[in-house]
KEVEX-65971 format. One record per residue (C-alpha): y negated, x negated, z; residue number from 1; residue in one letter. Coordinates in pm, 1 decimal. Layout:
<<Y X Z> NUM a>
...
//
This chain:
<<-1225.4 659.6 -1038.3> 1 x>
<<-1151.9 492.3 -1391.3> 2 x>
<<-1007.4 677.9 -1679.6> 3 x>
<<-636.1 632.7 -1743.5> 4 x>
<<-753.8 429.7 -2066.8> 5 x>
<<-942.5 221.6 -1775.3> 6 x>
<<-669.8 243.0 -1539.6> 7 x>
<<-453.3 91.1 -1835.4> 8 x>
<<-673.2 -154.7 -1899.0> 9 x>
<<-708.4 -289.9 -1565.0> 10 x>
<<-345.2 -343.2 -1431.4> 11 x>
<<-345.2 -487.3 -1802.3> 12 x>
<<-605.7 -765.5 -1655.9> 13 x>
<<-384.5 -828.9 -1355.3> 14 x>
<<-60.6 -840.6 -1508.0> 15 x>
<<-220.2 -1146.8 -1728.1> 16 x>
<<-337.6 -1279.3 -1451.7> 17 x>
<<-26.3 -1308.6 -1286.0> 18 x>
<<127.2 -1443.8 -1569.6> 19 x>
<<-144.6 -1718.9 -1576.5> 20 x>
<<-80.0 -1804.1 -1240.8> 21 x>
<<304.1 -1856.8 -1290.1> 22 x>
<<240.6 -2006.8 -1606.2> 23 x>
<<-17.5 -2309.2 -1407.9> 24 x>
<<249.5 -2316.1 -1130.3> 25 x>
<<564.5 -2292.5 -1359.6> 26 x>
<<698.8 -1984.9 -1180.1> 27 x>
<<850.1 -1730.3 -1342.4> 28 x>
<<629.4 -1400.9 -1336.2> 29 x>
<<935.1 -1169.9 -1253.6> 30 x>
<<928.2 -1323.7 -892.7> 31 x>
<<591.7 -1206.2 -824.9> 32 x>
<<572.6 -873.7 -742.6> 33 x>
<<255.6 -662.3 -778.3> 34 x>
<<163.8 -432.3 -437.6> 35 x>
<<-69.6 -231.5 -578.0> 36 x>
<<-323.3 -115.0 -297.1> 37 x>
<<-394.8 277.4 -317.4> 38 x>
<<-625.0 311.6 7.4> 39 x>
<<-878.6 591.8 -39.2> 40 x>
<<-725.9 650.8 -387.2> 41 x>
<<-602.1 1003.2 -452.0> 42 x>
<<-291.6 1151.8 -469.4> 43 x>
<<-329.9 1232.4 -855.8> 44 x>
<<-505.8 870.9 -945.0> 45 x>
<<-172.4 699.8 -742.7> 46 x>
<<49.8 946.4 -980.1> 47 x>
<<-147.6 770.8 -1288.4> 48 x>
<<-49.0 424.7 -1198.4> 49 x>
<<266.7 504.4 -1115.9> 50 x>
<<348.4 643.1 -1456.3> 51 x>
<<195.1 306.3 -1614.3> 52 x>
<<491.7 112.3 -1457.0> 53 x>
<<353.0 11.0 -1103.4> 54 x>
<<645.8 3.6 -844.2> 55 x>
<<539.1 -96.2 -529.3> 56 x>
<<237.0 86.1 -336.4> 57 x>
<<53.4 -92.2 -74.9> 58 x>
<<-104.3 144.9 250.8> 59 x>
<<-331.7 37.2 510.8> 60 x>
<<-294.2 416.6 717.2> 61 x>
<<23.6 589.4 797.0> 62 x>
<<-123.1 908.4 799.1> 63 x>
<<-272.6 857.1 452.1> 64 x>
<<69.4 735.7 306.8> 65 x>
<<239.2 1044.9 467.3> 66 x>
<<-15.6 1282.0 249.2> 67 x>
<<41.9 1117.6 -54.3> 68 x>
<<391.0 1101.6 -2.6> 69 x>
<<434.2 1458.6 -38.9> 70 x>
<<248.9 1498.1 -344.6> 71 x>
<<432.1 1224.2 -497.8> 72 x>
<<768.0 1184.7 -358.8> 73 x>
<<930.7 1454.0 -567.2> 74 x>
<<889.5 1278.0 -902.9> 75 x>
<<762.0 918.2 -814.9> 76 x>
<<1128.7 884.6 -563.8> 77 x>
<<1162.1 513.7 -732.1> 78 x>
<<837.3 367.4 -558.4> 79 x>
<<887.6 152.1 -277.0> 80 x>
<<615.6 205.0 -10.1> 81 x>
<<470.7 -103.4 169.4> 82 x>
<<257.3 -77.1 481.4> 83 x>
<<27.4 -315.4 461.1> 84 x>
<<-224.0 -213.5 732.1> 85 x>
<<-185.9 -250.3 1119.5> 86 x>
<<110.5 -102.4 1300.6> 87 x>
<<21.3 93.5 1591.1> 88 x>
<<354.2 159.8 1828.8> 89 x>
<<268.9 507.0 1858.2> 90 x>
<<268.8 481.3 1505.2> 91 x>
<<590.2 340.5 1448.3> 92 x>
<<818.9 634.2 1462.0> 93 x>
<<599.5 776.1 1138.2> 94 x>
<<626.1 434.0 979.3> 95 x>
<<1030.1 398.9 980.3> 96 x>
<<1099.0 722.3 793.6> 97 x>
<<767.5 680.8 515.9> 98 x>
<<780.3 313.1 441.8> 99 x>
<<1066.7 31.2 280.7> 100 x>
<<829.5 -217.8 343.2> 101 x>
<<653.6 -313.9 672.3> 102 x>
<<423.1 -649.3 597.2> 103 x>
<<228.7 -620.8 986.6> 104 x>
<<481.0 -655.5 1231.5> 105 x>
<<317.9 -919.4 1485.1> 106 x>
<<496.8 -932.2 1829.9> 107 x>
<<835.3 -911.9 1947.5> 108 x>
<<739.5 -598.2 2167.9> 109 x>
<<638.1 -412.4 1835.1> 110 x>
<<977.2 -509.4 1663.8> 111 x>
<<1136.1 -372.1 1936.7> 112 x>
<<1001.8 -54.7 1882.7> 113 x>
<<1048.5 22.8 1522.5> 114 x>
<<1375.0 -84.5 1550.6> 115 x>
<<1476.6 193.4 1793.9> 116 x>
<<1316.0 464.4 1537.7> 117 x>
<<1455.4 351.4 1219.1> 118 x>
<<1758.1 520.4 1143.2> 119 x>
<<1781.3 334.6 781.7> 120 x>
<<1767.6 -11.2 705.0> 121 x>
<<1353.6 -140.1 667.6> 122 x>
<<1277.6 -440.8 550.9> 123 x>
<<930.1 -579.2 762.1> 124 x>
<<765.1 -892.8 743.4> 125 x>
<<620.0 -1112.8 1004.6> 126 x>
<<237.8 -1130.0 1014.7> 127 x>
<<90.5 -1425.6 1107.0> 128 x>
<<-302.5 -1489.7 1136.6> 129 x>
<<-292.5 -1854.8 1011.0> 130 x>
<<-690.6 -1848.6 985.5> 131 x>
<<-713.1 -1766.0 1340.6> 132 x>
<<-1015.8 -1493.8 1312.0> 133 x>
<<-1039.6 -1303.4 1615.5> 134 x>
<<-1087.5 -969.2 1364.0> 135 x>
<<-757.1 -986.6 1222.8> 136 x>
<<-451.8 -899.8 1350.2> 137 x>
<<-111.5 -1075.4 1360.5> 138 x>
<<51.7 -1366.6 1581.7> 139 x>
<<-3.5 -1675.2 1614.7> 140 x>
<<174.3 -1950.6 1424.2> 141 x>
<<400.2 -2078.0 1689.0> 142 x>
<<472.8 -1729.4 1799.0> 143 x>
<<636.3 -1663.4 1427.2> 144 x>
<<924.1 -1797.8 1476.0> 145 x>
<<998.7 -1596.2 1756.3> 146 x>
<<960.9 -1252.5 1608.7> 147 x>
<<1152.5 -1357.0 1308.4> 148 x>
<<1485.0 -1429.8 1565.5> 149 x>
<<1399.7 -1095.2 1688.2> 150 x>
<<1424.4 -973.9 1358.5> 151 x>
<<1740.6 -1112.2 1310.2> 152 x>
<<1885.8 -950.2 1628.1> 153 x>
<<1797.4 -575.3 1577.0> 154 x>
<<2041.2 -304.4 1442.3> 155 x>
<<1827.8 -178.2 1135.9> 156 x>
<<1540.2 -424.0 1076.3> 157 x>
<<1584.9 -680.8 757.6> 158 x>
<<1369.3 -1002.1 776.7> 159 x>
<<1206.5 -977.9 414.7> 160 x>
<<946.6 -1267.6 499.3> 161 x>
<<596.9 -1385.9 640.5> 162 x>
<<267.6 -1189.2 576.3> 163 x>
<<-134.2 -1356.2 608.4> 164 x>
<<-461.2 -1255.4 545.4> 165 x>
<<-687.9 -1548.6 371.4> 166 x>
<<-1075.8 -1501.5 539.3> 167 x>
<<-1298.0 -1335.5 271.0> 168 x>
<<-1493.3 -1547.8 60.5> 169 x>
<<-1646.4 -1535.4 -241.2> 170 x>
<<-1483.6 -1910.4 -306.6> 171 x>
<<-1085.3 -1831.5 -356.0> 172 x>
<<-1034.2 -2224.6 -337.2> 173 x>
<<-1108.2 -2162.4 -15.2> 174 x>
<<-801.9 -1924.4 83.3> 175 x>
<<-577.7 -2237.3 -46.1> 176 x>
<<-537.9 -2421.2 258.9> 177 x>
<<-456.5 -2064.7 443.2> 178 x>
<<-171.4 -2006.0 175.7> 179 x>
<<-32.2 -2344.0 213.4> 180 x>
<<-4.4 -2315.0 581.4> 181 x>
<<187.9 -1988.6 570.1> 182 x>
<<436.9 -2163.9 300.0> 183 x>
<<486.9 -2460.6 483.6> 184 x>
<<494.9 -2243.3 825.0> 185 x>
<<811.7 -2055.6 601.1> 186 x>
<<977.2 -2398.0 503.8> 187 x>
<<975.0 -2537.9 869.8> 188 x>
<<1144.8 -2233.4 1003.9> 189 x>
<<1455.7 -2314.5 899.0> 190 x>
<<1572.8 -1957.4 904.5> 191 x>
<<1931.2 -1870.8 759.5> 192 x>
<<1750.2 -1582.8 485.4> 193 x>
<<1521.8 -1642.7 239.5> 194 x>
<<1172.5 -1558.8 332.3> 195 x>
<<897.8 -1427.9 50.9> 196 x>
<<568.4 -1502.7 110.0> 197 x>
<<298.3 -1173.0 96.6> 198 x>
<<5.5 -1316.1 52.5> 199 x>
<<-329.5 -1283.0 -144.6> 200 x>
<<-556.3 -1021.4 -260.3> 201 x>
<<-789.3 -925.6 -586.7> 202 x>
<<-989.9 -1194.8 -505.2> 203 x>
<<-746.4 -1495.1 -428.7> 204 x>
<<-388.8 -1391.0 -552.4> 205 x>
<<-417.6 -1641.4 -786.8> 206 x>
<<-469.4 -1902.3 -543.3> 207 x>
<<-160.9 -1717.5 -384.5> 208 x>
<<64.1 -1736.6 -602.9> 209 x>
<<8.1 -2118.5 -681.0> 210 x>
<<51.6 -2171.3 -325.3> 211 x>
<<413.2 -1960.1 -360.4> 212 x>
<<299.4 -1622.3 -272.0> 213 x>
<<603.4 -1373.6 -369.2> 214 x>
<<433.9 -1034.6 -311.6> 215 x>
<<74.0 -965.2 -382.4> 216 x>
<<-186.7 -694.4 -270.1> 217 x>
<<-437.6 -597.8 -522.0> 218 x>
<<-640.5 -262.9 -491.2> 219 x>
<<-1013.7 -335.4 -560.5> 220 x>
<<-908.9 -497.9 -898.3> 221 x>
<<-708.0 -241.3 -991.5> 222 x>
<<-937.5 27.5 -859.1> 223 x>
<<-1324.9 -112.9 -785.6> 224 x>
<<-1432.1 -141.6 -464.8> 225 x>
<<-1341.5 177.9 -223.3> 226 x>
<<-1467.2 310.4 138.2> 227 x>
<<-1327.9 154.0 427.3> 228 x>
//
């Protein structure tokens, strides 16, 4: 891992970038917020990025967030938690009482169930595989629609938006027309809440966030490239 001068130096790079972004899409940089990605980074290293102003921390594994959790929860108890990884059911009990932010909900059967273990109200957003890749998960587009209603119908769950993964390439143009879909998917739903758009990662948020994304989920540009 980086020093904290590093560290400093790094979320320095993305902040600008950010700005940029808003600045070529006339948006203003307060509504984009930065989910910074802390897979496979330690407890201590999360601690250091926390005390340089991050907010919200991005985790693929429940079990990982739940060990970093404890080291961090009595002095970090501001940071909202996103899970940003896939959402196994037997999973979801864990999930409701760690995270405030679910991005990977993806069926109507899995909203179903984290509704009947959160005790709390959790904000989750719908996943949707708009590139269509057989290795990633979320529904389809015309399913959306359907597990946002859902949403809308449980007891504790708050519809906070739509969620995609662009295909990786080494192009980001080329994660555009993915982010477009998702925001014109999120126009044509004609729900009554206002949807944000999570979408875009170290190498295409930029792309993202001229394409409207709201929430973005940088890790490898904030911490190099990590194990899987």
């Amino acid at each position: 891992m980086f020093s904290a001068d590093e560290m400093r130096h790094r979320l320095t790079l993305v902040r600008q970038r950010i700005q940029r972004a808003c600045e070529r899409s006339r948006r203003d940089p307060s509504s984009v917020t930065l989910v910074c990605v802390t897979k496979a980074v330690p407890a201590d290293v999360v601690d250091q990025i926390v005390a340089l102003g991050v907010t919200d921390l991005g985790e693929n594994r429940v079990q990982e967030a739940k060990q970093k959790r404890e080291v961090l929860i009595g002095h970090r108890s501001s940071v909202r938690w996103h899970l940003i990884g896939h959402l196994q059911r037997n999973k979801t009990r864990m999930a409701a009482k760690l995270f405030d932010v679910v991005h990977s909900v993806d069926s109507v059967e899995l909203v179903q169930v984290l509704d009947r273990h959160a005790a709390r109200p959790l904000d989750v957003l719908v996943q949707v595989n708009v590139s269509g890749e057989t290795t990633k998960f979320g529904c389809h587009p015309e399913e959306a629609g359907a597990v946002a209603q859902q949403i809308l119908r449980t007891a504790h769950l708050r519809l906070a938006g739509l969620m995609t993964i662009a295909p990786l390439s080494d192009d980001p143009e080329s994660a555009r027309p993915v982010f477009r879909r998702l925001r014109q998917l999120r126009d044509g739903l004609g729900l009554p809440v206002l949807l944000r758009l999570s979408m875009g990662m170290s190498q295409d948020f930029e792309v993202a966030i001229e394409e409207g994304a709201d929430l973005v989920r940088v890790g490898t540009a904030l911490f190099g490239a990590r194990g899987t």
